[in-house]
C-alpha positions as CSV (number, residue, x, y, z in Angstrom):
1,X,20.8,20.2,7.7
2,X,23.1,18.4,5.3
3,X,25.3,19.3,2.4
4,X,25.4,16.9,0.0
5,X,27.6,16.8,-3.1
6,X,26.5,15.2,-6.2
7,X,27.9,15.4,-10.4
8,X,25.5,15.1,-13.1
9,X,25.9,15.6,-17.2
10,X,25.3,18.7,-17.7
11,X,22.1,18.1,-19.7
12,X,20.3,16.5,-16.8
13,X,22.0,20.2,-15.0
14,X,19.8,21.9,-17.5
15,X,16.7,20.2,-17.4
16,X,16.6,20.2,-13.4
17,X,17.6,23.6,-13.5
18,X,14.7,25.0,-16.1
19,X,12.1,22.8,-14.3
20,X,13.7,24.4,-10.8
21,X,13.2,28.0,-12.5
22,X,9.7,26.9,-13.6
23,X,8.8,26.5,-9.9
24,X,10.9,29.4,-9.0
25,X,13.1,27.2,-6.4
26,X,16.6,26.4,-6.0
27,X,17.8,23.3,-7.6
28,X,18.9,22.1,-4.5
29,X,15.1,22.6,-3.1
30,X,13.8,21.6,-6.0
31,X,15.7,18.0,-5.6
32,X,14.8,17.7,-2.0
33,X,10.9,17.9,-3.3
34,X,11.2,15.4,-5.9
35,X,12.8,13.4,-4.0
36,X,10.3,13.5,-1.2
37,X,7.7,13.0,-3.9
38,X,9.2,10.3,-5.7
39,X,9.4,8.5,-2.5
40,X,6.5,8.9,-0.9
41,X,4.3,7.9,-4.2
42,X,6.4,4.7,-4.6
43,X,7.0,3.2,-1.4
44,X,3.6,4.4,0.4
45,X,0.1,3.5,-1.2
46,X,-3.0,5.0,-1.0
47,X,-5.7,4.6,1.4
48,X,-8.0,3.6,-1.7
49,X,-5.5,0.9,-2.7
50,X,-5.1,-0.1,0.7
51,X,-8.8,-1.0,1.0
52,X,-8.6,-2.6,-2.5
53,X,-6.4,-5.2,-1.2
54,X,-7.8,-5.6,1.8
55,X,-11.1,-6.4,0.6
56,X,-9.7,-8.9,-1.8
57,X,-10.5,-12.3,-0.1
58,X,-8.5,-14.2,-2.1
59,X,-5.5,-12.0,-2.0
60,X,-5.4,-11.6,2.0
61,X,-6.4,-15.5,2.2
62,X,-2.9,-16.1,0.0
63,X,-1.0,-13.4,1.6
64,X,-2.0,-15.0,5.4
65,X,-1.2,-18.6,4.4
66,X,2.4,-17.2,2.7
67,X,3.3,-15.7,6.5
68,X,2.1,-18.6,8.3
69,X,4.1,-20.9,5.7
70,X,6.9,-18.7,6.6
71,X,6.7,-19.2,10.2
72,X,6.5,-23.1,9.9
73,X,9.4,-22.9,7.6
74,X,7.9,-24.4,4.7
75,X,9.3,-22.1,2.3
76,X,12.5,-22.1,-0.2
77,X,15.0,-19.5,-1.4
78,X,15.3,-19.0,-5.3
79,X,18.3,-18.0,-6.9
């Protein structure tokens, strides 16, 4: 287990620690959840929206032809 050492304004202070209250948790346990939520609803997508892509022909077609065009190199960085 880690430590970790963070400051805040103490408004955001008293809106983590009612909502942390609410759920009758520490704040410290109560960051580690959101956290854990916020991540894993933003960087992992559903099984449902999984299938919705991949049953989009058009999409997948595009998204294939983007790798391949990758692999051949034909492909330029914007800046």
């Amino acid at each position: 287990m880690k430590t970790v050492t963070m400051r805040i304004d103490d408004n955001v202070y008293d809106i983590l620690k009612k909502a942390a209250d609410g759920e009758r948790r520490t704040i410290s346990n109560f960051l580690e959840n959101a956290s854990l939520q916020y991540l894993s609803s933003e960087l992992y997508i559903s099984d449902s929206e999984m299938n919705s892509i991949l049953n989009d022909k058009t999409l997948t077609e595009g998204l294939y032809k983007g790798i391949e065009d990758a692999k051949k190199g034909k492909y330029r960085i914007v800046e």
